[in-house]
MITORVO-336881 format. One record per residue: residue number from 1; chain; x negated, y, z negated of N, C-alpha, C, O in turn. Coordinates in steps of 0.001 Angstrom, whole numbers, plus 500000, padded with zeros to 6 digits. Each point is the difference from the previous one (the first is absolute). Example, Ala and Ser with C-alpha at 12.3 -4.5 7.8 and 13.67 -1.06 7.14 Angstrom:
2
node nr = 1	kette = A	n.px = 486810	n.py = 494310	n.pz = 492200	ca.px = 500890	ca.py = 501190	ca.pz = 500000	c.px = 499100	c.py = 501200	c.pz = 500000	o.px = 498964	o.py = 499981	o.pz = 499335
node nr = 2	kette = A	n.px = 501386	n.py = 501069	n.pz = 501385	ca.px = 499180	ca.py = 501190	ca.pz = 499940	c.px = 500770	c.py = 501090	c.pz = 499270	o.px = 499491	o.py = 501108	o.pz = 499831
//
This chain:
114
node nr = 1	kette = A	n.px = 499146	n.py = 498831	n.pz = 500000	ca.px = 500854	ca.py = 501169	ca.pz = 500000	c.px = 499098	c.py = 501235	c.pz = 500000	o.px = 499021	o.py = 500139	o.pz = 499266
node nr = 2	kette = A	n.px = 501360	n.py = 500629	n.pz = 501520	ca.px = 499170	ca.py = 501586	ca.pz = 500192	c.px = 500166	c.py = 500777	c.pz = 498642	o.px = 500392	o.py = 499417	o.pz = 498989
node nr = 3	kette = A	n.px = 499318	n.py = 501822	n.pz = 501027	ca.px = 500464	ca.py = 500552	ca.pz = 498669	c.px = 500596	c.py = 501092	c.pz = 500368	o.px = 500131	o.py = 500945	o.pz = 499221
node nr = 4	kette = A	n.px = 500328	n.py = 499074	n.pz = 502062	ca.px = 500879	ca.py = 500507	ca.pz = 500453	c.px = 501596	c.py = 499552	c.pz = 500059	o.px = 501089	o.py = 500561	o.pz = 499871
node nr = 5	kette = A	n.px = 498482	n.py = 498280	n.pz = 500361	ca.px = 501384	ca.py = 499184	ca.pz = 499510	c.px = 500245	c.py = 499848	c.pz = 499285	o.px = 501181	o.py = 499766	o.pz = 499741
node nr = 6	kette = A	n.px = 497827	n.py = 500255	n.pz = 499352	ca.px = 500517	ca.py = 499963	ca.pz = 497922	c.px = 500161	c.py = 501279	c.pz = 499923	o.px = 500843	o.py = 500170	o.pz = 499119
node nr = 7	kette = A	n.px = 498881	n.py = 500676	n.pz = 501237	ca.px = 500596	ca.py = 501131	ca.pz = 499271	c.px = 501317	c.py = 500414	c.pz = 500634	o.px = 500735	o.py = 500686	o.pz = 499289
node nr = 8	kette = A	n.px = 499751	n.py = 498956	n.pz = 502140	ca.px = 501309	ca.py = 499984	ca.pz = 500184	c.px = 500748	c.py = 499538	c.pz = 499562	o.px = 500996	o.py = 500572	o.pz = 499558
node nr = 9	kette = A	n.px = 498693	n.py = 497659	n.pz = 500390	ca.px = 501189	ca.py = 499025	ca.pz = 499115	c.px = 500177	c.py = 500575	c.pz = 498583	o.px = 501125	o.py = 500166	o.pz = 499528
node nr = 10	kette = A	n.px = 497810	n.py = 500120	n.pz = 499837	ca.px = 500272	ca.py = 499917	ca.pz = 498529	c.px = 500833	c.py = 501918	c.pz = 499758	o.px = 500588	o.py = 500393	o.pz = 498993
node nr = 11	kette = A	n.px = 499159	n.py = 500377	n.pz = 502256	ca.px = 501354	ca.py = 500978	ca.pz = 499543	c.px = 500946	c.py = 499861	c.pz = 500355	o.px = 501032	o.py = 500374	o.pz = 499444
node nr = 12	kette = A	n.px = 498842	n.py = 498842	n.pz = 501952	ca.px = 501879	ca.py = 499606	ca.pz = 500179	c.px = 500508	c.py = 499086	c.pz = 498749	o.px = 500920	o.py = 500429	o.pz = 499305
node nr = 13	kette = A	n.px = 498553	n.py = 498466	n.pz = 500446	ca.px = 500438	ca.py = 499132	ca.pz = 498733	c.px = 500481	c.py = 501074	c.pz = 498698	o.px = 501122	o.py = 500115	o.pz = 499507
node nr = 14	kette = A	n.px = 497818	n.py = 500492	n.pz = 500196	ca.px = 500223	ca.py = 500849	ca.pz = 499105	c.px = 501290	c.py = 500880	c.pz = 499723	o.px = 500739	o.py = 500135	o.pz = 499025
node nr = 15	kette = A	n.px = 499199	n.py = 500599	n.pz = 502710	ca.px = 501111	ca.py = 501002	ca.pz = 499838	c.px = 501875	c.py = 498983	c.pz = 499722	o.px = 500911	o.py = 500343	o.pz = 499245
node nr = 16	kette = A	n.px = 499039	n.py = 498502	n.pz = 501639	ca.px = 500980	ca.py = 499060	ca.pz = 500032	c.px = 500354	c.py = 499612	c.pz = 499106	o.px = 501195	o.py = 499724	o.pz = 499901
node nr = 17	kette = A	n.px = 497796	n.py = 500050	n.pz = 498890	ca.px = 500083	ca.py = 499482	ca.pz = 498688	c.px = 500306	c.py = 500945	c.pz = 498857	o.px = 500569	o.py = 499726	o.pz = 498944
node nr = 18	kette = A	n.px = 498848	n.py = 501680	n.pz = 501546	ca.px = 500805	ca.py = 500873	ca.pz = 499130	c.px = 501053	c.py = 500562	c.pz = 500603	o.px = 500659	o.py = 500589	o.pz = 499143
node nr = 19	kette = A	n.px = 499942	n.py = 499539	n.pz = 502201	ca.px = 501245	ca.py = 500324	ca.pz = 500332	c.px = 501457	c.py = 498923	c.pz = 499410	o.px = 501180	o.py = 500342	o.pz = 499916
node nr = 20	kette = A	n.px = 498145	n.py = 498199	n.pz = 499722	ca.px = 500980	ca.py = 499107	ca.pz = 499533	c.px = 500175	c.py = 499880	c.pz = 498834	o.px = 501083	o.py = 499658	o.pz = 499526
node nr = 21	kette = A	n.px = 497901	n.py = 500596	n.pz = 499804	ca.px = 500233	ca.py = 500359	ca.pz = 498540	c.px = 500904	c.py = 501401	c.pz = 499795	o.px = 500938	o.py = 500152	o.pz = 499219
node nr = 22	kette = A	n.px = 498508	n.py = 500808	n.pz = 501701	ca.px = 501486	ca.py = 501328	ca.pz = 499876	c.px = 501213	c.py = 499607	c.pz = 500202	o.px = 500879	o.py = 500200	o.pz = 499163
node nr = 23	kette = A	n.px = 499340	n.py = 499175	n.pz = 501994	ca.px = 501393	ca.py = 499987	ca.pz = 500568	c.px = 500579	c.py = 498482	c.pz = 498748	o.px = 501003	o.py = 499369	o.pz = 499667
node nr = 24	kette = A	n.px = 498606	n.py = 500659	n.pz = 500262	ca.px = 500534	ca.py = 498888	ca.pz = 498622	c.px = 500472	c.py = 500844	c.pz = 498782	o.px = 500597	o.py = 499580	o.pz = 499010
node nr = 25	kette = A	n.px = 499110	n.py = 501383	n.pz = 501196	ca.px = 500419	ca.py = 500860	ca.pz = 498975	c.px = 501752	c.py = 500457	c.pz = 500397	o.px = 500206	o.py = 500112	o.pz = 501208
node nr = 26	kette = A	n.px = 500924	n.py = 500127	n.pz = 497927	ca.px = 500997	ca.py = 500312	ca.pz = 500066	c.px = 499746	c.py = 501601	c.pz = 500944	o.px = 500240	o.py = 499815	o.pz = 501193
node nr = 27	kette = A	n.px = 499529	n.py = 500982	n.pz = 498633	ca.px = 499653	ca.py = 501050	ca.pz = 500414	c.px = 499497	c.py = 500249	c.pz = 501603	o.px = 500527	o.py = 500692	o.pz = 500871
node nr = 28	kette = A	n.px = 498415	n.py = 498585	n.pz = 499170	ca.px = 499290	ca.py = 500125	ca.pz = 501326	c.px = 500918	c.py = 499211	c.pz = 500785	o.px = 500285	o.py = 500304	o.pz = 501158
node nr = 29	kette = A	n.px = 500280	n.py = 498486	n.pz = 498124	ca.px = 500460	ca.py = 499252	ca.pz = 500733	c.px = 501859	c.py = 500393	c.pz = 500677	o.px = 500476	o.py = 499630	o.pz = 501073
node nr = 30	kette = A	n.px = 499996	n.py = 500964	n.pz = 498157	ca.px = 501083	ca.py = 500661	ca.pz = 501006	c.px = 499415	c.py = 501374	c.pz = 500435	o.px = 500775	o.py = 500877	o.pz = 499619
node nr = 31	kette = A	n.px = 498077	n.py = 499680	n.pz = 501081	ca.px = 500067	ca.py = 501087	ca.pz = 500927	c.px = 499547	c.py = 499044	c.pz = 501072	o.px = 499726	o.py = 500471	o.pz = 501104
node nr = 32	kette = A	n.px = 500167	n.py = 498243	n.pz = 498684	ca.px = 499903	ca.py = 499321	ca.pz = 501626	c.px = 501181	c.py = 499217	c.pz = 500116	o.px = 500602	o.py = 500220	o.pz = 501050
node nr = 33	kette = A	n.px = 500012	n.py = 498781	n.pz = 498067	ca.px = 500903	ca.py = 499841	ca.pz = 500315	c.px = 500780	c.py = 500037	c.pz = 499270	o.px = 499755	o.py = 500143	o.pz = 498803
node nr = 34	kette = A	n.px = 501708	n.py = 499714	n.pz = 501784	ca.px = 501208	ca.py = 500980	ca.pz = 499045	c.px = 500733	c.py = 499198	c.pz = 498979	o.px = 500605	o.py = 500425	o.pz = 499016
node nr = 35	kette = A	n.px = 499192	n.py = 497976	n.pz = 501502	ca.px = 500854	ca.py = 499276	ca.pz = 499024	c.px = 498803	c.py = 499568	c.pz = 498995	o.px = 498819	o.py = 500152	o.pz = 500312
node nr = 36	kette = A	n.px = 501578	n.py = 499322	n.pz = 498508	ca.px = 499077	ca.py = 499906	ca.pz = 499083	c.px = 500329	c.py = 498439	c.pz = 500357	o.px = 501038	o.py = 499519	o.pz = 500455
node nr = 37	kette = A	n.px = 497536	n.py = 499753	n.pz = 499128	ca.px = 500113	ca.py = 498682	ca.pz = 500384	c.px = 498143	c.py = 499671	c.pz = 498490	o.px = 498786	o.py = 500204	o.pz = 499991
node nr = 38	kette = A	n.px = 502215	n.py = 499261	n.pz = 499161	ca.px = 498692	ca.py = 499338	ca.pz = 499365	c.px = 499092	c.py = 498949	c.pz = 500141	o.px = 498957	o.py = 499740	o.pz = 499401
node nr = 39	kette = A	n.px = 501709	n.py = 499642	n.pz = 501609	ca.px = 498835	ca.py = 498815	ca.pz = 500228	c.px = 499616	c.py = 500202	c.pz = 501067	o.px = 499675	o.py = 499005	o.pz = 500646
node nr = 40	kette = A	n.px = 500183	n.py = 502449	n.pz = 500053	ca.px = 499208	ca.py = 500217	ca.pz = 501402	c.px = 498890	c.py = 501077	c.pz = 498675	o.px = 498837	o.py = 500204	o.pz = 500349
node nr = 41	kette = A	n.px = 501460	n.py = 500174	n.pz = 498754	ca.px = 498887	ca.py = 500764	ca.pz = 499346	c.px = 499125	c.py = 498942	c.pz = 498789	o.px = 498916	o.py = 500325	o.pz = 499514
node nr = 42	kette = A	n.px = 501682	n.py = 498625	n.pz = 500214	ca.px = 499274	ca.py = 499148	ca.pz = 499539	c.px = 498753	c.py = 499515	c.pz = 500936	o.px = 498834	o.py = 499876	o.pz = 499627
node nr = 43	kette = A	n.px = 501695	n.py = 499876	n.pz = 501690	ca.px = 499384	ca.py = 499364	ca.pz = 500890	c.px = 498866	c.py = 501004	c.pz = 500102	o.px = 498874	o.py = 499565	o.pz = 499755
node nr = 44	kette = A	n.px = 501282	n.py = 501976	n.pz = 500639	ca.px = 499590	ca.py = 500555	ca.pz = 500223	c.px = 498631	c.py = 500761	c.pz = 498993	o.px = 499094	o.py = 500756	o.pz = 500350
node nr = 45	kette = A	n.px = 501177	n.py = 498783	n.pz = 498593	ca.px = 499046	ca.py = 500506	ca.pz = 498821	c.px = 498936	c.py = 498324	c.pz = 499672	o.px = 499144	o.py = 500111	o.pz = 499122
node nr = 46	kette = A	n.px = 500934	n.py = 499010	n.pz = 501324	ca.px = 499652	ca.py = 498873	ca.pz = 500186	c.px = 499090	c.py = 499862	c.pz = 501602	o.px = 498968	o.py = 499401	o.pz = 500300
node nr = 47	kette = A	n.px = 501639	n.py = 501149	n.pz = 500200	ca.px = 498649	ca.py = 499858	ca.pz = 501362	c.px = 499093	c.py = 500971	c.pz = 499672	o.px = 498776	o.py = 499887	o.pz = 500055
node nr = 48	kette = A	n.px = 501755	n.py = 500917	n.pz = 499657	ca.px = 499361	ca.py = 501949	ca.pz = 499584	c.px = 498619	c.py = 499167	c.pz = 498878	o.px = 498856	o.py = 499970	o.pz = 500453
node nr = 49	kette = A	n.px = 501298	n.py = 499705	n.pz = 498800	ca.px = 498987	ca.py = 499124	ca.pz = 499214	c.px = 499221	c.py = 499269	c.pz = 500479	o.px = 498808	o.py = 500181	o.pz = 499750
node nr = 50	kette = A	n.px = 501704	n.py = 498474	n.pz = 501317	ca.px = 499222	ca.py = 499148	ca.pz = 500472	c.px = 499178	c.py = 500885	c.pz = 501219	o.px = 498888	o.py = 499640	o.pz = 500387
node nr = 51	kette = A	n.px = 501762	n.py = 501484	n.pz = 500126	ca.px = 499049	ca.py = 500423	ca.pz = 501418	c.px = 498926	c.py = 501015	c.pz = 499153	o.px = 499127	o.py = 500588	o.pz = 500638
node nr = 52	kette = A	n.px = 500978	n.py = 499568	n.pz = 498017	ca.px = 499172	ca.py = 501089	ca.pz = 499618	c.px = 498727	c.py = 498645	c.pz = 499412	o.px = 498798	o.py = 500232	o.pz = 499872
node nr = 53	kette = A	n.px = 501680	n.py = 498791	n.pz = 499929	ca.px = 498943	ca.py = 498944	ca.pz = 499600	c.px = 498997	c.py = 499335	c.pz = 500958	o.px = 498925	o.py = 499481	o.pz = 499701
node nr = 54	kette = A	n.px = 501662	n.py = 500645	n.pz = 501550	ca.px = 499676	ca.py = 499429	ca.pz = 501031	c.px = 499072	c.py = 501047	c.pz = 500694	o.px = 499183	o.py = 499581	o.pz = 500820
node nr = 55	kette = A	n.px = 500898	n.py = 501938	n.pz = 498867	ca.px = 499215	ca.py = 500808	ca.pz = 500530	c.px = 498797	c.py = 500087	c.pz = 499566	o.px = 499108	o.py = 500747	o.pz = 500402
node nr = 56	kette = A	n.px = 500857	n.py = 498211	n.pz = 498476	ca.px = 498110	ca.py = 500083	ca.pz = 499289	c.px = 499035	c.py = 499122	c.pz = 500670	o.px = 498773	o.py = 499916	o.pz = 499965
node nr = 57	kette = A	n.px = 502142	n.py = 499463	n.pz = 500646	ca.px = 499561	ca.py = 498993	ca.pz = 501134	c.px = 498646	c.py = 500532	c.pz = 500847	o.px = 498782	o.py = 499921	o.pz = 499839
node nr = 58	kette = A	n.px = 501851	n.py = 500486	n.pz = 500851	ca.px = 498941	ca.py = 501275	ca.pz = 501283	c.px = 498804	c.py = 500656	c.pz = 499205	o.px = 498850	o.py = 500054	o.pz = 500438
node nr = 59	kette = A	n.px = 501561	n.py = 500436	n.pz = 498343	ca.px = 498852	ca.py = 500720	ca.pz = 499448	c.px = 498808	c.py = 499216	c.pz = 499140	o.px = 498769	o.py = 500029	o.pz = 499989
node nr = 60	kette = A	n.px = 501961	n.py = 499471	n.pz = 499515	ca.px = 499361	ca.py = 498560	ca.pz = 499130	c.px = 498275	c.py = 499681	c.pz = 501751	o.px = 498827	o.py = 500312	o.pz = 500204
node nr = 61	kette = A	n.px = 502429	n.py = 498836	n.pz = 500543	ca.px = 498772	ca.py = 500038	ca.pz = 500808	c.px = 499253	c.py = 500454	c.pz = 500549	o.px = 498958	o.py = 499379	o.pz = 500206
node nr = 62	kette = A	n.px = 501233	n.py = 501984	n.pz = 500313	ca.px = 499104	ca.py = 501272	ca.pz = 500444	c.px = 499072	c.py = 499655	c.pz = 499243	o.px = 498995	o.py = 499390	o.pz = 500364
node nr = 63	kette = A	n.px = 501362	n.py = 501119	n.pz = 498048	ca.px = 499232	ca.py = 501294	ca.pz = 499444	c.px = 499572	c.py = 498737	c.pz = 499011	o.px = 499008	o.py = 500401	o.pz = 499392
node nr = 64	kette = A	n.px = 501254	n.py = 498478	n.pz = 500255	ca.px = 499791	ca.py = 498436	ca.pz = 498769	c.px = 500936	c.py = 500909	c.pz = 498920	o.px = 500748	o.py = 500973	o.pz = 500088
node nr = 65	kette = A	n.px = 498791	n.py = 498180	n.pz = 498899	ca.px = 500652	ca.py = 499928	ca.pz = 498868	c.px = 499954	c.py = 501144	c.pz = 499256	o.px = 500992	o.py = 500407	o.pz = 499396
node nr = 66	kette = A	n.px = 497873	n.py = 500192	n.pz = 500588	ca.px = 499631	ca.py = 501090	ca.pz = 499230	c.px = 500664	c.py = 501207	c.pz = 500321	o.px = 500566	o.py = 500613	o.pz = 499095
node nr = 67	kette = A	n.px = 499444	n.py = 499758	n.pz = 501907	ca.px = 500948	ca.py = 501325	ca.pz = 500798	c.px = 500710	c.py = 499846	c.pz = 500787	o.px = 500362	o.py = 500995	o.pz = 500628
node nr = 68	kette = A	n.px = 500148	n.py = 497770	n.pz = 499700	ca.px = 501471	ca.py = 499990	ca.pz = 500235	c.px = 501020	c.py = 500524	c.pz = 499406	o.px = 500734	o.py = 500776	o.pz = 500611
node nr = 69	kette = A	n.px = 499447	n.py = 498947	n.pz = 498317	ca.px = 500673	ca.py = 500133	ca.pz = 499441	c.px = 500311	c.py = 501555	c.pz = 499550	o.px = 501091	o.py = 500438	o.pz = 499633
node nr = 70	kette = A	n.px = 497694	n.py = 500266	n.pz = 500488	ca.px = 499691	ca.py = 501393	ca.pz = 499664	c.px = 500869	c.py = 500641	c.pz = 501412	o.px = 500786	o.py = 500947	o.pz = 500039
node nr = 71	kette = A	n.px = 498900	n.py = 498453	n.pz = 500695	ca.px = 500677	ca.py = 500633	ca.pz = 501449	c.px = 501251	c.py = 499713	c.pz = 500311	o.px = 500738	o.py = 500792	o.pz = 500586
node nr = 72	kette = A	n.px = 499758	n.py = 497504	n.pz = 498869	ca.px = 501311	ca.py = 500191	ca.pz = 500269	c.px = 500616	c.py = 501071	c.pz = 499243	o.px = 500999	o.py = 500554	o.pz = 500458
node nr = 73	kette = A	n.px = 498365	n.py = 499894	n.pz = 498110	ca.px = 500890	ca.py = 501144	ca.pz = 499501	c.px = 499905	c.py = 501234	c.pz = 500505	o.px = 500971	o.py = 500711	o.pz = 499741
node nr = 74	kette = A	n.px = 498119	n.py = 499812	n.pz = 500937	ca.px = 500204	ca.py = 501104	ca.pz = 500550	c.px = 501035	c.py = 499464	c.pz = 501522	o.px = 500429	o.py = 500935	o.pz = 500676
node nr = 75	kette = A	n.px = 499853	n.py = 497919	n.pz = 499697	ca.px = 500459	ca.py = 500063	ca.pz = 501281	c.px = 501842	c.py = 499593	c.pz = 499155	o.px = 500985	o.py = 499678	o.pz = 500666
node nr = 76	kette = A	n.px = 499001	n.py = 500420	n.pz = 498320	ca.px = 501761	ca.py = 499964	ca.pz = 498765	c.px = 499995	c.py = 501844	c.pz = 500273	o.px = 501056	o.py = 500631	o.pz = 499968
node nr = 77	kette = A	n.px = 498059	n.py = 499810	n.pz = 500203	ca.px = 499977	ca.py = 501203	ca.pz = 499361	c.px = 501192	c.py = 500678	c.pz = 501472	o.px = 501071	o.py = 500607	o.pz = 500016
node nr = 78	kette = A	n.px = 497671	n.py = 498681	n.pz = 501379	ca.px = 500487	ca.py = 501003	ca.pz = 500930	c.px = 501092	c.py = 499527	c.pz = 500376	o.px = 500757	o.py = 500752	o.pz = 500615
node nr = 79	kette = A	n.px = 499643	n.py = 497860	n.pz = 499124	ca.px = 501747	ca.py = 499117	ca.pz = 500498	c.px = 500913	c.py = 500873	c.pz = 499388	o.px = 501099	o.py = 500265	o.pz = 500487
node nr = 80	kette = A	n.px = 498403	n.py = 500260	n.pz = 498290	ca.px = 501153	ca.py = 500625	ca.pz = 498849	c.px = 500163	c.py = 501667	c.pz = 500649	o.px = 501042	o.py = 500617	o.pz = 500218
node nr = 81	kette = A	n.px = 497739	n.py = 499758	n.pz = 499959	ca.px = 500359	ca.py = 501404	ca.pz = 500582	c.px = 500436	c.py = 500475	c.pz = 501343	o.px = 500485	o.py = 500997	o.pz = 500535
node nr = 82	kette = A	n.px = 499169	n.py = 497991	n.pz = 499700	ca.px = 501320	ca.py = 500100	ca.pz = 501758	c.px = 500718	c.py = 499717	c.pz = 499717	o.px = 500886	o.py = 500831	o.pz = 500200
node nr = 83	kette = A	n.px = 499623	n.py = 497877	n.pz = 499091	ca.px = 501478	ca.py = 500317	ca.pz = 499723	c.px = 501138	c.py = 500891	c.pz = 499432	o.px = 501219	o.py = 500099	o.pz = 500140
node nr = 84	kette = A	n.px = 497257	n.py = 500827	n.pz = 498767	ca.px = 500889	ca.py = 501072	ca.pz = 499182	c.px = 500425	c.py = 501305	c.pz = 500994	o.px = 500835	o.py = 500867	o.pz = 499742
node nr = 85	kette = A	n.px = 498377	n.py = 499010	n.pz = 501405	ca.px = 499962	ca.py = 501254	ca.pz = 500458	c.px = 500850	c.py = 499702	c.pz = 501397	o.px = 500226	o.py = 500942	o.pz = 500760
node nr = 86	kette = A	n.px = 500241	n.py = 497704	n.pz = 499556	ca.px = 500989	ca.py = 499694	ca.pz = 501440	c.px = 501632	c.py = 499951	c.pz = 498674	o.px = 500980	o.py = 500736	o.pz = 500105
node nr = 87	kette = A	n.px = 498828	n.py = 498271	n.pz = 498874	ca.px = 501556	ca.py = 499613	ca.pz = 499585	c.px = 501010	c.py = 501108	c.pz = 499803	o.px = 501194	o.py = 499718	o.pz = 500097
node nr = 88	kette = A	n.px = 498399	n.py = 501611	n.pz = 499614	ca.px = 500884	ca.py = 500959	ca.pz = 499635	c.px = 500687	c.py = 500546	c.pz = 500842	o.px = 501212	o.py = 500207	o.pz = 499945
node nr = 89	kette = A	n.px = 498047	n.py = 500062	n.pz = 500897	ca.px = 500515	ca.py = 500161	ca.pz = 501678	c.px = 500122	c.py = 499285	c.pz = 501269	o.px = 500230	o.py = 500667	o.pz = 501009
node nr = 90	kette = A	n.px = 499637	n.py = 497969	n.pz = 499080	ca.px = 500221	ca.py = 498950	ca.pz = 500537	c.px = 500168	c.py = 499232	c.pz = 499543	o.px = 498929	o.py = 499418	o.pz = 499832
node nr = 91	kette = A	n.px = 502150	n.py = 499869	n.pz = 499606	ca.px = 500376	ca.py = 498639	ca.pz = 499303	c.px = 499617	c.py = 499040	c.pz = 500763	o.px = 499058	o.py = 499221	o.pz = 499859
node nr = 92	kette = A	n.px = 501926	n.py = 500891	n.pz = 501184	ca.px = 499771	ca.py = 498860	ca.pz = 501016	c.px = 498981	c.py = 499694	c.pz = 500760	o.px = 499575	o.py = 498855	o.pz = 500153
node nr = 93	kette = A	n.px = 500037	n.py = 502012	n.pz = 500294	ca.px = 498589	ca.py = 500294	ca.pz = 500258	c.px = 498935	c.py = 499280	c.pz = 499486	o.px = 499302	o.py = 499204	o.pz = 500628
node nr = 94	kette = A	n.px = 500562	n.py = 501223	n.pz = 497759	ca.px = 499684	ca.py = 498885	ca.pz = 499438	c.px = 499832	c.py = 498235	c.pz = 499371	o.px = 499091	o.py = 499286	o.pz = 499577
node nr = 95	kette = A	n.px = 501969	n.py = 500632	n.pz = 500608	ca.px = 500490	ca.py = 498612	ca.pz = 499985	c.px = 499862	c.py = 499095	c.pz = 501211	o.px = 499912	o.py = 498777	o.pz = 499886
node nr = 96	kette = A	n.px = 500071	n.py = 501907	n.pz = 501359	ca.px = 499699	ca.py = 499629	ca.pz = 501107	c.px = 498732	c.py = 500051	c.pz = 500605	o.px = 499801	o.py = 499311	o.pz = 501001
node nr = 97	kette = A	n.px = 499377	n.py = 501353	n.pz = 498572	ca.px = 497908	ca.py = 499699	ca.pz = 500051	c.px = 499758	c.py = 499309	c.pz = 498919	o.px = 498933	o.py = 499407	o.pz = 499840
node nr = 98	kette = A	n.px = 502509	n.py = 500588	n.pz = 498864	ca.px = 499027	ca.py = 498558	ca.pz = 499278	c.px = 500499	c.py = 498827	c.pz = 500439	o.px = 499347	o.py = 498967	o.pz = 499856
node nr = 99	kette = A	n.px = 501663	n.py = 501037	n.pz = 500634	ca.px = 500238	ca.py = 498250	ca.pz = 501171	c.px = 499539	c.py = 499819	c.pz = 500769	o.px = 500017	o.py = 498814	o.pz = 500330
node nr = 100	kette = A	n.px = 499239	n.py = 502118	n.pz = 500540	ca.px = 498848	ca.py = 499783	ca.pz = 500806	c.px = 498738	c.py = 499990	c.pz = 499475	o.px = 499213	o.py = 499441	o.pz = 500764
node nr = 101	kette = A	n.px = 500115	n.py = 501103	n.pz = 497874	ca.px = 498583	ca.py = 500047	ca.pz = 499329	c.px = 500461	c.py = 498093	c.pz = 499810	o.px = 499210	o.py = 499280	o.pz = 500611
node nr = 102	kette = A	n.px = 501442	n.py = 500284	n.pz = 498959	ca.px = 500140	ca.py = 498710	ca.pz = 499543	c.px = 499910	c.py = 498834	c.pz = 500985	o.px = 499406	o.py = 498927	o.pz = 500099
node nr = 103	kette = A	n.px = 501857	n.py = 502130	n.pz = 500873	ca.px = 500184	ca.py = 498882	ca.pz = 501342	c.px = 498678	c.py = 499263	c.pz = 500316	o.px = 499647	o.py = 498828	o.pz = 499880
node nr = 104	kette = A	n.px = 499697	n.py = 502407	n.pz = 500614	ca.px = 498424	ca.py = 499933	ca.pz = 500462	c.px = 498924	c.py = 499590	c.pz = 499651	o.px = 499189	o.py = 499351	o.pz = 500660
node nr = 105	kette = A	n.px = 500710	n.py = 501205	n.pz = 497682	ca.px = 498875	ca.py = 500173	ca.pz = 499209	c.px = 500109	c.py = 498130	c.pz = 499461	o.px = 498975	o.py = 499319	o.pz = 499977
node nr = 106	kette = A	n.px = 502357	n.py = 500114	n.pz = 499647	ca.px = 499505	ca.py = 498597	ca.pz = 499487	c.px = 499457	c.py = 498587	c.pz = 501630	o.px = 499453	o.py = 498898	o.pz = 499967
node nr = 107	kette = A	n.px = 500965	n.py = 501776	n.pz = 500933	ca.px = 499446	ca.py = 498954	ca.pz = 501281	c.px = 498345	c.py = 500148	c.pz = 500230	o.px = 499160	o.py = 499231	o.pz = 500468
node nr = 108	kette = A	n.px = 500795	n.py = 501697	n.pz = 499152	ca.px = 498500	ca.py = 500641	ca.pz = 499790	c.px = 499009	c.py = 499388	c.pz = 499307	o.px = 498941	o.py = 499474	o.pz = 500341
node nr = 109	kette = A	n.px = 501514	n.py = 500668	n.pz = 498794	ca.px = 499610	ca.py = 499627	ca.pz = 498648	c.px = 499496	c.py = 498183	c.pz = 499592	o.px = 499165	o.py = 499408	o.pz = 499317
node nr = 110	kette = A	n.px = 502134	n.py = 500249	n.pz = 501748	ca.px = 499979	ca.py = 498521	ca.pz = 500230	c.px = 499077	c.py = 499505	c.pz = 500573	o.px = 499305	o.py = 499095	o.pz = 499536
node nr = 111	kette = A	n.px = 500537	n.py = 501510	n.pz = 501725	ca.px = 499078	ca.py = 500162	ca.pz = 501074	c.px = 498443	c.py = 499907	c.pz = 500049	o.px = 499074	o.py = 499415	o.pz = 500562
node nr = 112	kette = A	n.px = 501235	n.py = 501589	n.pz = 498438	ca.px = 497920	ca.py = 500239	ca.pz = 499490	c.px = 499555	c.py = 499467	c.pz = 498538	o.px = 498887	o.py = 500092	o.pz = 499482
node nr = 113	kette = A	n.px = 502577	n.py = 499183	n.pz = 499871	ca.px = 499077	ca.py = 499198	ca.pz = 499019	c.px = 499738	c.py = 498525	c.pz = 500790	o.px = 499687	o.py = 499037	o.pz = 499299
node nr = 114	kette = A	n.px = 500422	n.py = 500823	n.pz = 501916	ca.px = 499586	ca.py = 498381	ca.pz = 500533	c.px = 498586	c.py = 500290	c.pz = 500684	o.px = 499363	o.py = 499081	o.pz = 500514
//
């Protein structure tokens, strides 16, 4: 894997993983959609976790053990601040580059751990 590609996967993962942990929230989650549905935000605060676990992946191997981990947190940092700065004024918007950060980012991911 390049470290170009780790540093893409692990902010799309990132941003996907903190956009699902938002929209799992009562709040975030009706300015995208209107009916309230708890087991699409269960679901949704449950991938939001596993894609933010899965993003240490990429960095772990770049950078080993030692600063991976240092980097996946600065790359929590930048998933979280694009999202703070698209969700207020694009809901959907948002929710829809994190079904594509995911779509994308886990075939990827698949891809270059073989």
């Amino acid at each position: 894997m390049s470290l170009t590609l780790a540093v893409i996967l692990a902010a799309a993962l990132c941003y996907a993983g903190m956009a699902g942990l938002c929209l799992g929230m009562d709040r975030h989650h009706s300015q995208v959609w209107k009916a309230k549905a708890p087991n699409r935000q269960r679901l949704l605060r449950v991938a939001g976790w596993l894609l933010l676990a899965l993003a240490v992946w990429p960095c772990v191997q770049i950078w080993g053990a030692a600063v991976g981990p240092v980097v996946w947190c600065g790359m929590l940092s930048v998933g979280a601040f694009t999202l703070v700065l698209l969700l207020p004024y694009r809901p959907r918007v948002a929710a829809l580059l994190a079904a594509v950060a995911a779509g994308v980012g886990l075939p990827v991911l698949l891809l270059s751990a073989g």
